[in-house]
N, C-alpha and C positions, 0 to 999 in steps of 0.2 A: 499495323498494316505494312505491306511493304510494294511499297510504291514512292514517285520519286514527282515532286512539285517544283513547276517549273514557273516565274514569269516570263516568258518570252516577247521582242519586239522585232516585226517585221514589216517593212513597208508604213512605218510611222504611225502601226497601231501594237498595241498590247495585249498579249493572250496572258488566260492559265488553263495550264496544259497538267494533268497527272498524268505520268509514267508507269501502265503495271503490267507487271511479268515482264519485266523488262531485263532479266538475266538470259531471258532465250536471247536475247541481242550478242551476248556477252559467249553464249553457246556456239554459235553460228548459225544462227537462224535472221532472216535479212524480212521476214513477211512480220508487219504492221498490220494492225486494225486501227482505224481511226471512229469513235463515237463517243455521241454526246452525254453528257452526265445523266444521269438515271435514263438512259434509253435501254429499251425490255430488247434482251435479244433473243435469236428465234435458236428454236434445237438445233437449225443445220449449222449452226457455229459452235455447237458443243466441238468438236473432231477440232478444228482451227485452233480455238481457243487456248489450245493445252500449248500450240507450239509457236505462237507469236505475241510480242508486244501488242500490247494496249496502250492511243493516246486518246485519255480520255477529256474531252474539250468542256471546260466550264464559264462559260458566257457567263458576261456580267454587265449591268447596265454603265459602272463607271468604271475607269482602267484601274486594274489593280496597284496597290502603290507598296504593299509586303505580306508576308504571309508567316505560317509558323503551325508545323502540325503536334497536337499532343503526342508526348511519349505514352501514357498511360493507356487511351484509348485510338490512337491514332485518327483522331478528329480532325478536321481541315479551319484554322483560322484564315479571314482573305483581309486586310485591310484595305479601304479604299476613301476617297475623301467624303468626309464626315460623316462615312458610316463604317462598320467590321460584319462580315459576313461570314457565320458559319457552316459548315459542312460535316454532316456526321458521314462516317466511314459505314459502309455498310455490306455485307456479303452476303453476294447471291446464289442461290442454290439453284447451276443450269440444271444438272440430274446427280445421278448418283454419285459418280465418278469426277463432278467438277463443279467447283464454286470458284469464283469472279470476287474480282473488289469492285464494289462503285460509290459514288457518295450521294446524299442526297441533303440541297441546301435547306436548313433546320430552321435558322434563326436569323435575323438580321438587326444590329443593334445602329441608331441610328444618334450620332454623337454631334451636336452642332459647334461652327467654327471647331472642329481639331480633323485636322491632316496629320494623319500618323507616318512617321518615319518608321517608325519600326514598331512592331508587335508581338509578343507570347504566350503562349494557349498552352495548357496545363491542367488536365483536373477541373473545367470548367472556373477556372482563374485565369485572368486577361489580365496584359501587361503592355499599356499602348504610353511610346514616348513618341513626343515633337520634338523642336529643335531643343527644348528648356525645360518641359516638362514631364512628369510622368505621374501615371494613373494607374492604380492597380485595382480593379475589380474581380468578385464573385458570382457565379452564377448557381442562386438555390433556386432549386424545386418547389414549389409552392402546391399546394393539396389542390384539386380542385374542388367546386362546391360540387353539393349531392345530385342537381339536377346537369351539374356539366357546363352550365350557364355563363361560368366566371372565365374572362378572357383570359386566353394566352400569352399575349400581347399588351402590356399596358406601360402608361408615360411611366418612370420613375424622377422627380421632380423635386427639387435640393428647396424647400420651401424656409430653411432654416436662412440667418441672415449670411450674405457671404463674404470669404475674407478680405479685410479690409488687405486688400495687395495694391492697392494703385489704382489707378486706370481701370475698368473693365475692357471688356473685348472690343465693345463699338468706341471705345476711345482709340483703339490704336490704329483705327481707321484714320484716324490725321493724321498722319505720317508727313512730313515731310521731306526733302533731299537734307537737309540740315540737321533734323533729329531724328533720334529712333528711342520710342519711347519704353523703356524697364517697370515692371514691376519687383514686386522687395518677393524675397527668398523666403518661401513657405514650406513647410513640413506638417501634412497634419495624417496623425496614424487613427485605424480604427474608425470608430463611429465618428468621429471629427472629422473625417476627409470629405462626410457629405457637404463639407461645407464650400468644397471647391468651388461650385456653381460651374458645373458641367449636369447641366441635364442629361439623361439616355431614354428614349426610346424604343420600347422591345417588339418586333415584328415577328410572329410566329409564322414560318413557310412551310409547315411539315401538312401533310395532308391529316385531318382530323378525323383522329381514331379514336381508341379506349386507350392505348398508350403512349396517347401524344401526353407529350411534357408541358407544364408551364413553369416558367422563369421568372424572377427576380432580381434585380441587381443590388449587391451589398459591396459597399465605397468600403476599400480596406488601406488605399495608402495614398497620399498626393501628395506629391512634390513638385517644386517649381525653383527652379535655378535662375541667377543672372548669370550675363555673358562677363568675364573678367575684364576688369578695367586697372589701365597702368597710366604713370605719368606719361609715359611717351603714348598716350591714344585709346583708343575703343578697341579689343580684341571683337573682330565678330565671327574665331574659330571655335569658340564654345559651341557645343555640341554634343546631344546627347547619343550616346552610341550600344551597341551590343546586348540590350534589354534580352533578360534571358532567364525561364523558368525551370525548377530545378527541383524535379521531385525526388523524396529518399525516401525509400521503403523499410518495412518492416525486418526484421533479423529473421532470415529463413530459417526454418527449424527442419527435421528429418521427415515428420510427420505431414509438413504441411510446402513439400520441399521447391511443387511446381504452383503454390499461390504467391501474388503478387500484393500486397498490402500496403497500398502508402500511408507513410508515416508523418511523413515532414515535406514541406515548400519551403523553394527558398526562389528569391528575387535579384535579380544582378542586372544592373545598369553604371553606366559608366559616361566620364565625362572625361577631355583630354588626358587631363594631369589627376584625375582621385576616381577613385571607382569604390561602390557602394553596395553590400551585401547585406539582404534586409531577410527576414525570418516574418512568414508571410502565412503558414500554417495555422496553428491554435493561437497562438499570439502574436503580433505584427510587430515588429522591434528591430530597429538595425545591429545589424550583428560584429559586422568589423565595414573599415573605409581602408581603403587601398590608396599610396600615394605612388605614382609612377616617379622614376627618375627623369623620364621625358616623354616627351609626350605619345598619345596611344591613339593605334587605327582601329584597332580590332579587339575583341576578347574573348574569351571562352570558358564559362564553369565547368567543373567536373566537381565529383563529389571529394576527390582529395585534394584538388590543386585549381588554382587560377592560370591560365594562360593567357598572357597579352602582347602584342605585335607593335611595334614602334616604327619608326621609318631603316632603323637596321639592327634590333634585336628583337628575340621570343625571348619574354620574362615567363616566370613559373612562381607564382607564388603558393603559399600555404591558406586554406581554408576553415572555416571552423563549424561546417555543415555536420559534421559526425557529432561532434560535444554537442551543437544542440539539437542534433535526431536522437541523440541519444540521452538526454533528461526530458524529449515528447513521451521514447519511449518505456522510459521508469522514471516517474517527477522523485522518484524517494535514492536517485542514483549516489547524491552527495548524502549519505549518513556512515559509518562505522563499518558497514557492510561493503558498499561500493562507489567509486569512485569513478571521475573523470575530469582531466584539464577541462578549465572554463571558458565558456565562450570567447572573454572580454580578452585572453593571450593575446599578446602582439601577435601579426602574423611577421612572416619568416618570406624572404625573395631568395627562391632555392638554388636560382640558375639564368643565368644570359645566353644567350645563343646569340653568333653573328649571322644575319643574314642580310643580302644586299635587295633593297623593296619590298620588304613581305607586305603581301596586298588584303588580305582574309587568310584565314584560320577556322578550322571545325575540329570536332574533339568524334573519335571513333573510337571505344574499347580502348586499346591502350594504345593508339596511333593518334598523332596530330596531323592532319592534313593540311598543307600549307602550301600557298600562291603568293609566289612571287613575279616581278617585274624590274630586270636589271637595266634601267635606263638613270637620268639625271632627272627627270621631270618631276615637278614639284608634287608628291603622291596627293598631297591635301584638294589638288586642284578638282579632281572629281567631286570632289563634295564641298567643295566652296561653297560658305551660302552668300546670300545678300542678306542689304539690311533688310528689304522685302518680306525675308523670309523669318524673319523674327517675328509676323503677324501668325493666326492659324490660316486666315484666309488666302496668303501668299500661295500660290501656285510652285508648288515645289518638282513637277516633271520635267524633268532639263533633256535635251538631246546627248546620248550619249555616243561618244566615238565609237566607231567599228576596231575594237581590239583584236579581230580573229588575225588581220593582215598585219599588227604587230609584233616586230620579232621581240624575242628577251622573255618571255614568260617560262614562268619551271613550276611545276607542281611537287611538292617538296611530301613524302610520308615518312616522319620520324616515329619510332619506334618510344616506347617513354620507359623509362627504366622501373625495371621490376618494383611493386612495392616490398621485397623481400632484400631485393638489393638496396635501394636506397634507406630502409630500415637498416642495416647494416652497419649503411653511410653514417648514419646523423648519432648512430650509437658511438661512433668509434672515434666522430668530430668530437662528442659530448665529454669525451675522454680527456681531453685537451683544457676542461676547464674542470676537472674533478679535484684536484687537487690544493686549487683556491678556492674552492669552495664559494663558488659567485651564482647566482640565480642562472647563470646562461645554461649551466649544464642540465637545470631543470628544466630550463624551455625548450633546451636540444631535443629531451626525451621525452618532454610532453608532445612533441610535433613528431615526432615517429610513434608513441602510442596511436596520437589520434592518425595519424597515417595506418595505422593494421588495422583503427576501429572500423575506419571507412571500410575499409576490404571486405571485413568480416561485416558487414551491415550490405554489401553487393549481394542484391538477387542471385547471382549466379556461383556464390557462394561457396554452398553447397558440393557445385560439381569442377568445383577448382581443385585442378593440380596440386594447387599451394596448400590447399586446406589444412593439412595436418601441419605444414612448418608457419602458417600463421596464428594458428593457435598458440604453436609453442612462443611466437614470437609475441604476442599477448600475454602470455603470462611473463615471459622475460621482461617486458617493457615497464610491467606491473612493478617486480619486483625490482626493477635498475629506479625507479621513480619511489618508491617505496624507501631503498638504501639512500637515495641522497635527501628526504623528508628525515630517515635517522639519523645522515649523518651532520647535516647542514643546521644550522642556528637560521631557522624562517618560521614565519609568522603561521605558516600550514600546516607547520610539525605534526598537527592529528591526523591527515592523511597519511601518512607512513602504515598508519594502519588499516585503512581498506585497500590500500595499493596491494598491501604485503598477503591479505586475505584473498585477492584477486589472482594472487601470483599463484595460490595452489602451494607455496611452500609454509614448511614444519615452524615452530616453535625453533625446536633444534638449527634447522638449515640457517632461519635467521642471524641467530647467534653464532654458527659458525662464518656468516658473510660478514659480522658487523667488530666480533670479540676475539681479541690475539689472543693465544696461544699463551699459558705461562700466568705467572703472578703480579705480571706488572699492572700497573696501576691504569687508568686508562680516563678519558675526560666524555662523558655520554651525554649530548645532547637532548631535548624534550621529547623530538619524534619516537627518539629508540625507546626511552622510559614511558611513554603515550602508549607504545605498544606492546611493552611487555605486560604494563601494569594491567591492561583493558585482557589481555590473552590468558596471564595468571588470575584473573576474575572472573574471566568465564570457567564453564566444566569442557575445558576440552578434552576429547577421547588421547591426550596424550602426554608420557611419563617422559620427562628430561631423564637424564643420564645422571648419577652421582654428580658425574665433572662439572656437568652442565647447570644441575640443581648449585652445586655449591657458590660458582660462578656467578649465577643468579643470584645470591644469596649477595656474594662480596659488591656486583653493582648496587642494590637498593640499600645496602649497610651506607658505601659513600656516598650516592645520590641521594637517596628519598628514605631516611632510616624510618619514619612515619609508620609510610607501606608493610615493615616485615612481619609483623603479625598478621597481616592479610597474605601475603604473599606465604607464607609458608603456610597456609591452609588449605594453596590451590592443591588438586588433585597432581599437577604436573609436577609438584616438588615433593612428591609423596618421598622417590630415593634417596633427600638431601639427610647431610648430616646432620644427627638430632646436639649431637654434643656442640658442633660450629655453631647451629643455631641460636644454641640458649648460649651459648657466651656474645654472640651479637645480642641475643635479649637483654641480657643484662646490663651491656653497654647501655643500649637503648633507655633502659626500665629508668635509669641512674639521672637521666635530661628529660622526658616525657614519660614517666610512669601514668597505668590503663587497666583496668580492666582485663580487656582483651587481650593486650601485651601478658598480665598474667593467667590467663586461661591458656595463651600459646604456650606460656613455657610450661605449666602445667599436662598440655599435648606433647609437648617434645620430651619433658619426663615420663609419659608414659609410652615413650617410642624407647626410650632409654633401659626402660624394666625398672626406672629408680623412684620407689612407691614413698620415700621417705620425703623427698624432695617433691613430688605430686602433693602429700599430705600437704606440708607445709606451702604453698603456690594455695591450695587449696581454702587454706585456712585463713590468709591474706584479708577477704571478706567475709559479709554474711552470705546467708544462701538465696538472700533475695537477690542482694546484688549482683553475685554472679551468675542467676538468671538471667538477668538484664543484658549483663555481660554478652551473652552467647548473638542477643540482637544485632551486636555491632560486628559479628562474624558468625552466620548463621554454619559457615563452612566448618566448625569447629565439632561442629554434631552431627552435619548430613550433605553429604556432595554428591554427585551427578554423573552418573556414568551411562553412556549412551541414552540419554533422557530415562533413567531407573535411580530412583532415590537408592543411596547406599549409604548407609549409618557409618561413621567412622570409630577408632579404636578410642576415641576418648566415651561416645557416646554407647561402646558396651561396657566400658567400665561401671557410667552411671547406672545402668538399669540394674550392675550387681550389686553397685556399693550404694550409690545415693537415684534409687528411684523419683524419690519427692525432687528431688532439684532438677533432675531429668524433664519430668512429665512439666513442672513450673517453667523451664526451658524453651518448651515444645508451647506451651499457651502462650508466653513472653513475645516467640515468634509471628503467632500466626496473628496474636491481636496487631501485631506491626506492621501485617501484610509479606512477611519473609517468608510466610509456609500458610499453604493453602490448605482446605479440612481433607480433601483428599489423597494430597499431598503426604501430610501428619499418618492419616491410617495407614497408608502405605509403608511408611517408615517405621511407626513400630510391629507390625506386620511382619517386616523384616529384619529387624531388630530381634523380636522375640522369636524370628523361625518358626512362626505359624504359615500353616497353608495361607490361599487368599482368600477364602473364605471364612475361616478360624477368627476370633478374634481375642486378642490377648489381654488378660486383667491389667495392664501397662497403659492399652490403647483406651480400656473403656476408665480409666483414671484418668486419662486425660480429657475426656470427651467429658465425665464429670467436672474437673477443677474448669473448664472453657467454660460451662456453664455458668458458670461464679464469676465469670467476668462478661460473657458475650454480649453486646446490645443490639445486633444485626439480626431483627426477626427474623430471615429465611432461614440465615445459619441455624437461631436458637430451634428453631422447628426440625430443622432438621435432626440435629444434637438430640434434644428428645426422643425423634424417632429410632434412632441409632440405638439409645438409652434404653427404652422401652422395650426395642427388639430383644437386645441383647437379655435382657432380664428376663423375659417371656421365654428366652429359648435354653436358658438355663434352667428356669423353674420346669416346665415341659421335659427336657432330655435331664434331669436329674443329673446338669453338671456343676460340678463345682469348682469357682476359678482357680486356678495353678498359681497364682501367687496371689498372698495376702494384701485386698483392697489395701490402698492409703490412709478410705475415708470409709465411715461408715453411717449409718444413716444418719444418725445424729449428729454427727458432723456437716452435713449435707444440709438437714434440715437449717441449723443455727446457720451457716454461712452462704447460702445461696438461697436467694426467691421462688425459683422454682421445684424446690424442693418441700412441699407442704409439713406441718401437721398431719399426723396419723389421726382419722377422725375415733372417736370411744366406739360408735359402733363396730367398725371395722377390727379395733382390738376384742369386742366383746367373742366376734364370729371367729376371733383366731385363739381365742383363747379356747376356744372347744374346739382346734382342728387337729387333723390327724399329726403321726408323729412323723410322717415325712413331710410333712408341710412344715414344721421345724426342723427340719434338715437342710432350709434353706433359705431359714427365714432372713439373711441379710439381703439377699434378691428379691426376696418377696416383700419387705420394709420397704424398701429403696422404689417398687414399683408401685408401690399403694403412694407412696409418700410425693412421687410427679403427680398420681391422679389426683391424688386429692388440692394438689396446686390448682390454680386456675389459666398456668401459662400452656399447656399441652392441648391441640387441635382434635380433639375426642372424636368426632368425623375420620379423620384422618387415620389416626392410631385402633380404630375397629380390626381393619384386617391383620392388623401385626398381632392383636389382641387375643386371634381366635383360636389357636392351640388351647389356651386355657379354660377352655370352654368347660370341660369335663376335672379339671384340676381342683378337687374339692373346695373347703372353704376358702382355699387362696380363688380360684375361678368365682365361686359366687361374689366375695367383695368387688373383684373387678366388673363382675357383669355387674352390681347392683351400684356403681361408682359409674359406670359406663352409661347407666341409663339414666342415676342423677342427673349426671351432667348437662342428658341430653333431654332433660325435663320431662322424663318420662316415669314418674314418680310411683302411678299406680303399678306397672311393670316391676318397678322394684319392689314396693311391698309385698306383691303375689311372691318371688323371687323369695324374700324372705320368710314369709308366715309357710313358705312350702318348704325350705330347709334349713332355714334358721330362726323361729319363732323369736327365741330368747331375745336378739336384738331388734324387733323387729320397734319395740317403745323407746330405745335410745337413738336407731335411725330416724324416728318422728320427732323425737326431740330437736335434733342436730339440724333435719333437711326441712321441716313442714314449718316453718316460718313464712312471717310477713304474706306477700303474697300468696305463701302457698298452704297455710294454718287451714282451708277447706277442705282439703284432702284427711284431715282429720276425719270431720262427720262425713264425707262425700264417698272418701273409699275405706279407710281403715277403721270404723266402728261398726259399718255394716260390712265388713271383712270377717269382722274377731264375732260378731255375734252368729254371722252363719256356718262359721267355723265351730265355734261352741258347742251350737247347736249340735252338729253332726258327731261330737268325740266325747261328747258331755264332761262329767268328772276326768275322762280317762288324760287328757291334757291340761296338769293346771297352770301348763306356762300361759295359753291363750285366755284362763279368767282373769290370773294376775295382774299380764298384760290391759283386759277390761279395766280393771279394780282400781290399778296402781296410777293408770295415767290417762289413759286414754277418753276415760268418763268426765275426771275433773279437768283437760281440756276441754270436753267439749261444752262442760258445762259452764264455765267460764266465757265462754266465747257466744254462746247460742242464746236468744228467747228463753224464757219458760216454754212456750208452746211450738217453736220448733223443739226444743231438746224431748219434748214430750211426743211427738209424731216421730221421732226418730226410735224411741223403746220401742222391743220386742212385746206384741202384746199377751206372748207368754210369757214372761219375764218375771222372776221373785221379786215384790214388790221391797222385802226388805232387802234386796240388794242394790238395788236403784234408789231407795230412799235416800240415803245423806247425801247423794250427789242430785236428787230436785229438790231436795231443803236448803242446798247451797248455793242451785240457781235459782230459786223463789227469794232467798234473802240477800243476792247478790243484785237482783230488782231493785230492794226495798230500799238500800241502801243506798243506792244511786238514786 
C-alpha cells in the first residue's frame, strides 16, 4: 500500500493518523479529506478523491505506544498497552475509474503485563520487545469446522510448566527504592518458547462472513535479557532497541518476472553494545551477533548490510541474510554442484561515517535517511528509563519536548554505494592478502559473492540496469573463490569445485588461471587436484588441448600417480600423448602394479598402432581377470558424450579380436551396477553399427552370458523377454545371425538354469520337421530350451510368441509348450493328435503325471478311440499309439470295472484282452 502512518500528539492526547494519496501534497495540491477508518464514502467524492490527500483517523480505545506496517501485504500493526491491534489494508472500488485505500481493524491480540516498546509485523509474524525482552510469534490460519461453529477468537494459554527465570511477574510488584529485582537470561527457540508464560488472547473484529479468517498463535522465539552490571554500579541503559522483520524473496525468474514469493524471515533486535540476527522462517536459529565498538541508538536491516548509528558514527556492517535465503532456497546448495559462504562467516564492519548526533535512521532502496541534532545534550536522555520501568506494568508514556522550535536538526540522504562498485572494492582489497595466502582473502570474497547474491535474489532484479554485469560479477566471484580453494592449503579445498562449476568456466580456462607456462615444476594444492580429478571423472562434452592433456598428465604423475589410469580414460584427455603416457605407466606399474594400470597401457598401445606390445599387456592375465579389470575403469570400453554411450577404440578392437572377453566385460559391469541393461543394449548397438531397432548377435551373447549370472527377478524376466523376442523373430524373418554365437544351446543348457532340457517329445515333432525348420534350428533349440525351463513368465511371453503361430513343427512345440505350461493339457493333445500324432504318447509320458495321470482315461483314450474309429486301418500311428501305452496306463491305474466302462463296445475283444487280464490280475495281486 502506499500510504504513510503516523502517531501523532496534540493537546496531551495521541492520535493515529494514515496518510493517502498523499503525493498530491508534494504536486501542489493543498485540499485534504479528513475520515474515519472504514467509513463508506458516497460517489460525489469520486471527482475529489483523485486530487487530495486522505487523513485517515483510526481511534483506539488505549493510546497507541508503536506501530509497524507489513512489507508483504502492507497490513497495519498498532501496539498499545497490553494488547497489539491489527489492521488489514483494504482497497476500495468507488467506480470504475477509482479505488481508495482504507483499513479495516481485523484482530486484536490481547497480551497481559507486556507494554511494548517497540513492534514488527511481517507475513503475519509479530516481533514485540520491552525494555528486556523479546517475543516472536506466528499467526496460522486455522480451518474452520463444517457447521462454522468454531470460534475466531480463542485463549491460547502456555499450560506447560514455566521457566524457571526468577521471580514471576507479580513478584516485581515489590519493588522497592533500594532494589530492582532481575531475572536470569533466557533463550528459548521453537516449540519451547511456549514456555515463556505470556499468555495471548485472540479477539476476531472483522465482520463475519464466509472469508472471515481464524487465527492461532504459534510461540517461535523468546528471549529475555538482564540489564549490565559493572563494579562501579547498576547500568539501567540496557535497552532493547530497533526490532525489525525482514522478509527475502524468492529469485525472480523471466517467466514469473512480476510475482513476489517469500522465501525467508529474518529477525533483528538489538541491544546497546551487541545486536542479534536470528533466522525466523523454516527454522528459528540465530544467525550472526553483532558487537558494536560503542554504543548504538538506532539500527537498520537491509538484506546486504546492517546499518547502525552511535552518538557520532553510521557503522555498516555485513549480513548473512542471502547464505541463509539461499540454502531455504535449494537445501542441496552445499554438494559438488553448488556452493555458497556459510552462514556461521564472521561478519565484516564495512565503513564509519562521522556524523555529529545522528538521532534515527531508515533504510529506502539504496538511500539511508538520516536525522540528526547538532547540540551537546546527552542524546540517551529521551529514552532514559527508570528503575520503574524495568516492570511490564511501569507506565512508560513520558512527556516529550516540542522539537519543532529546536534549532540544529539536518535531515541527512546518503546515497549507498553501488553493490557493483563496492564488489569491485572488496575484490581488489582481497588482493592485498593473496599472496600470503591467509583465510582473509577468502572472507574478503566470500562477503562480495554474498554481496551480488543478495542483489541477484532482489525482486526488482529482473529490471535492473545492473543485471547483466551482475551476473557476470557472480560468476567472477565464483571463480576468484574457486582459485583461492585451488590455491590455498584449507580445510574446504572441495569447494574449489562447485565455485569453479558455478563460474561457467572451461576445464582449459581453469588451468590456464592456476598452471605456468613451460616445464617447470610446480607445488599443487588439494582443492586444484579435488577438481581436476572429480572433472576428469565425469563425461564432460570437453577435449583439453595436446598441451593441456600432457600437462595434465605431468601434475597427477607428481601428485597423485594412483589416479593416471583413470585420468587418462576421461574423454578430455582423449588428445594426450599415447607414447608420454605409457612411459608414466610404466613408472607407475614398477611401485603399485594393477590391473587397470595394465588394461591403460594396453589402451594406449592401441592408440599407438603397436599390436605387439597390446598382445603382450594383454597376456599379463587371464581373461577372467581382466574382465574384472575393466570394473575398476568402466571408462576403458564405454564413455559418454552428450549423455549417448560411445564405445571406445579399445572396445572395437575386442568385438574383432576377443568377443568372449568383450561381452564377460559388459556382464562384469553391469552385475557391479557400472552399466545398466539399457545402457549395455545401446552400446553394442553401437558398437556393432546396427540400426536401433536391429539387434546384434554380440548384444543377444550378452543378454545370454547375464543370464548365467543375474538374481534380480525384473531384470531376469525381462532378459527372457528380450531372449525369446529375439529368437522368435529370427525364426519368423528367416534370419540368420551375422556373427557366430559364443554359445550354443548346449552350452546354455549345462551352464545356466534357465536354460532347460529339451523335452523327447519336442525332439520327437522335430525330427519329422520340414527342412527349413533345420535351417535354424540353433534358434529354434535355444527357444524350446527357455520354454521348457520353468524360469520364463508364459503369461507374459504369449504375445512375443505369436508370429510362430503358423511356423510349422517349430510353432506346434511352442503352442503345445505354451499351453503345458498353462495347464491346458487337453488343448495340447487336440494340438497334437491333429498334427503330430506320433508324439502324441511320449508327450503323455513326459506331462500326464502325478496329478495330472487322469487326463490319461479322461481325454486321451477316448481321444485315440474316436479317432480310430473314424480313419480305421488307414492311420496305424493312432492303434499303436492305443496298443503301445496308452491302454497299459490306464489299465494300471483304473478298476477292473471302471477300465471296462471305458472300452468301445464295438471293440475287438482280442484286442483289449491282455490289457483286462492284466487289470483283473493286477487286482488279484494286491
Amino acid at each position: 500500500g502506499d500510504y504513510l502512518v503516523t502517531i501523532e500528539e496534540k493537546s496531551k492526547a495521541t492520535f493515529l493518523r494514515a496518510y493517502v494519496n498523499w503525493r498530491c501534497m508534494s504536486a501542489g495540491s493543498s485540499r485534504v479529506c479528513v475520515r474515519m477508518v472504514g467509513h463508506k464514502m458516497e460517489e460525489s467524492y469520486s471527482e475529489t478523491l483523485k486530487e487530495q490527500m486522505s487523513v485517515v483517523e483510526m481511534p483506539l480505545s488505549d493510546p497507541p505506544l508503536c506501530i509497524s506496517c507489513c512489507p508483504v501485504n502492507g497490513d497495519l500493526l498498532v501496539g498499545c498497552k497490553n494488547k497489539l491491534v491489527m489492521f488489514c489494508l483494504k482497497y476500495l472500488v468507488i467506480n470504475q475509474n477509482l479505488t481508495v485505500l482504507d483499513f479495516e481493524r481485523s484482530l486484536i491480540l490481547y497480551i497481559d503485563n507486556v507494554i511494548p516498546t517497540e513492534v514488527a509485523f511481517c507475513a503475519r509474524h509479530i516481533a514485540i520487545t520491552t525494555e528486556l525482552d523479546v517475543l516472536i510469534l506466528k499467526l496460522e490460519l486455522v480451518q474452520q469446522s463444517a457447521d462454522g461453529t468454531e470460534p475466531c477468537a480463542h485463549r491460547v494459554s502456555t499450560l506447560e510448566k514455566p521457566v524457571d527465570g526468577g521471580p514471576s511477574t507479580r513478584t516485581l510488584q515489590l519493588e522497592v527504592d533500594e532494589f530492582v529485582v532481575c531475572q536470569k537470561p533466557v533463550e528459548l527457540l521453537g516449540e519451547e518458547s511456549k514456555l515463556c508464560e505470556i499468555p495471548i488472547i485472540l479477539e476476531s473484529t472483522e465482520l463475519p462472513t464466509e472469508d472471515a479468517k481464524c487465527f492461532q498463535v504459534r510461540y517461535l522465539l523468546f528471549r529475555r535479557f538482564t540489564p549490565d552490571q559493572s563494579p562501579f554500579g547498576f547500568c539501567e541503559e540496557t535497552k532493547l532497541h530497533s526490532v525489525q522483520l525482514l522478509p527475502v524473496y524468492q529469485t525472480a525468474h523471466e517467466e514469473a518476472a512480476n510475482k513476489r514469493e517469500l522465501l525467508s524471515l529474518f529477525c533483528f533486535f538489538s541491544l546497546p553494545h551487541v545486536g542479534y540476527l536470528y533466522s525466523v522462517g523454516k527454522l528459528v536459529e540465530q544467525i550472526s551477533t553483532y558487537q558494536y565498538s560503542e554504543k548504538s541508538e538506532q539500527a537498520v536491516l537491509t538484506p546486504q548490510f546492517l546499518h547502525v548509528i552511535t552518538s557520532e558514527n553510521l557503522q555498516c556492517f555485513t549480513v548473512r541474510c542471502s547464505a541463509a535465503a539461499a540454502r531455504d532456497e535449494d537445501p542441496y546448495i552445499d554438494t559438488t554442484m553448488k556452493a555458497c559462504p556459510p552462514i556461521t562467516l564472521d561478519v565484516c564492519t564495512l565503513r564509519m561515517q562521522l556524523f555529529i548526533g545522528p538521532r534515527a535512521i531508515c533504510h529506502f532502496k539504496n538511500h539511508i535517511i538520516l536525522l540528526t541534532k547538532a547540540d551537546t545534550e546527552d542524546i540517551t536522555e529521551r529514552r532514559k528509563p527508570t528503575r520503574r520501568m524495568l516492570s511490564r506494568k511501569g507506565d512508560c508514556i513520558k512527556s516529550r519536548t516540542n522539537s519543532e522550535s529546536e534549532p540544529g536538526w539536518n535531515l541527512y540522504i546518503i546515497n549507498t554505494v553501488s553493490t557493483i562498485q563496492l564488489y569491485r572494492e572488496m575484490v581488489d582489497y582481497s588482493r592485498t592478502y593473496e599472496n600470503v595466502k591467509t583465510e582473509s582473502c577468502i572472507h574478503l570474497l566470500s562477503e562480495a559473492h554474498l554481496l551480488v547474491r543478495a542483489a541477484i535474489m532482489d525482486p526488482h532484479f529482473l529490471k535492473s540496469d545492473e543485471k547483466e554485469e551482475l551476473l557476470r560479477a557472480f560468476r567472477e566471484s565464483c571463480a576468484f573463490l574457486g582459485d583461492c580453494y585451488s590455491r590455498f592449503d584449507t580445510e574446504d579445498y572441495h569447494l574449489a569445485l562447485p565455485y569453479y562449476r558455478m563460474s561457467g568456466l572451461s576445464m582449459a580456462e581453469v588451468l590456464k588461471r592456476l598452471v605456468s607456462e613451460g616445464d617447470e615444476i610446480q607445488t599443487y594444492e588439494r582443492g586444484f587436484l579435488f577438481y581436476l580429478t572429480h572433472c576428469l571423472n565425469e563425461d564432460l562434452n570437453e577435449e583439453l588441448s595436446k598441451e593441456s592433456a600432457n600437462k595434465v598428465l605431468q601434475i597427477f604423475y607428481l601428485a597423485d600417480p594412483v589416479q593416471l589410469p583413470h585420468i587418462l580414460c576421461s574423454p578430455c584427455m582423449r588428445n594426450v600423448c599415447p607414447l608420454r603416457a605409457v612411459k608414466y605407466l610404466q613408472k607407475v606399474e614398477k611401485i603399485m602394479p594393477s590391473v587397470v594400470l595394465t588394461l591403460t597401457k594396453a589402451f594406449m598401445a592401441l592408440k599407438m598402432g603397436d599390436l605387439t606390445m597390446y598382445e603382450h599387456e594383454m597376456d599379463s592375465y587371464k581373461e577372467t581377470v581382466l574382465a574384472c579389470g575393466f570394473i575398476g575403469q568402466p571408462k576403458l570400453l564405454r564413455q559418454h558424450k552428450e549423455e549417448i554411450v560411445v564405445p571406445t577404440e579399445f572396445a572395437v578392437h575386442l568385438k574383432d579380436m576377443q568377443p568372449g572377453l568383450l561381452v564377460a566385460a559388459a556382464v562384469a559391469l553391469h552385475e557391479n551396477s557400472k552399466m545398466e541393461l539399457e545402457e549395455a543394449d545401446t552400446f553394442f548397438k553401437i558398437l556393432c553399427s546396427n540400426s536401433e531397432n536391429a539387434i546384434p548377435q554380440l548384444l543377444v551373447d550378452f543378454w545370454e552370458a547375464l543370464l548365467v549370472v543375474c538374481s534380480q527377478e525384473e531384470i531376469l524376466q525381462e532378459l527372457l523377454l528380450k531372449l525369446t523376442s529375439q529368437y522368435v523373430w529370427r525364426i519368423s524373418k528367416q534370419q540368420l545371425p551375422e556373427t557366430k554365437p559364443l554359445k550354443t544351446t548346449e552350452d546354455l543348457i549345462n551352464s545356466c538354469n534357465h536354460f532347460g532340457l529339451i523335452f523327447p517329445w519336442i525332439t520327437s515333432i522335430m525330427s519329422v520337421g520340414s527342412p527349413s525348420d533345420k535351417g535354424y534350428h540353433e534358434d529354434t533349440s535355444k527357444l524350446q530350451s527357455l520354454l521348457c525351463s520353468q524360469s520364463i513368465n508364459i503369461a507374459s511371453a504369449l504375445p512375443v510368441l505369436e508370429p510362430l503361430t503358423e511356423a510349422g513343427n517349430v510353432g506346434l512345440t511352442i503352442h503345445v509348450l505354451c499351453n503345458t505350461r498353462l495347464g491346458k493339457y487337453e488343448e495340447a493333445i487336440d494340438q497334437l493328435l491333429r498334427r503330430c500324432p506320433d508324439a502324441v504318447v511320449l508327450y503323455a509320458q513326459h506331462e500326464l503325471r502325478d496329478d495330472n495321470r487322469a487326463v490319461w482315461w479322461n481325454k486321451l483314450l477316448p481321444e485315440l478311440f474316436k479317432r480310430t474309429r473314424l480313419t480305421g486301418n488307414d492311420c496305424p500311428v493312432l492303434i499303436s499309439s492305443l496298443k503301445a501305452e496308452t491302454l497299459s496306463v490306464v489299465a494300471m491305474e483304473l478298476e477292473l470295472r471302471d477300465f471296462l466302462s471305458l472300452l468301445p463296445e464295438d471293440g475287438t475283444a482280442a484286442f483289449f484282452l491282455p490289457h483286462l487280464l492284466h487289470c483283473s490280475q493286477r487286482k488279484l495281486l494286491t
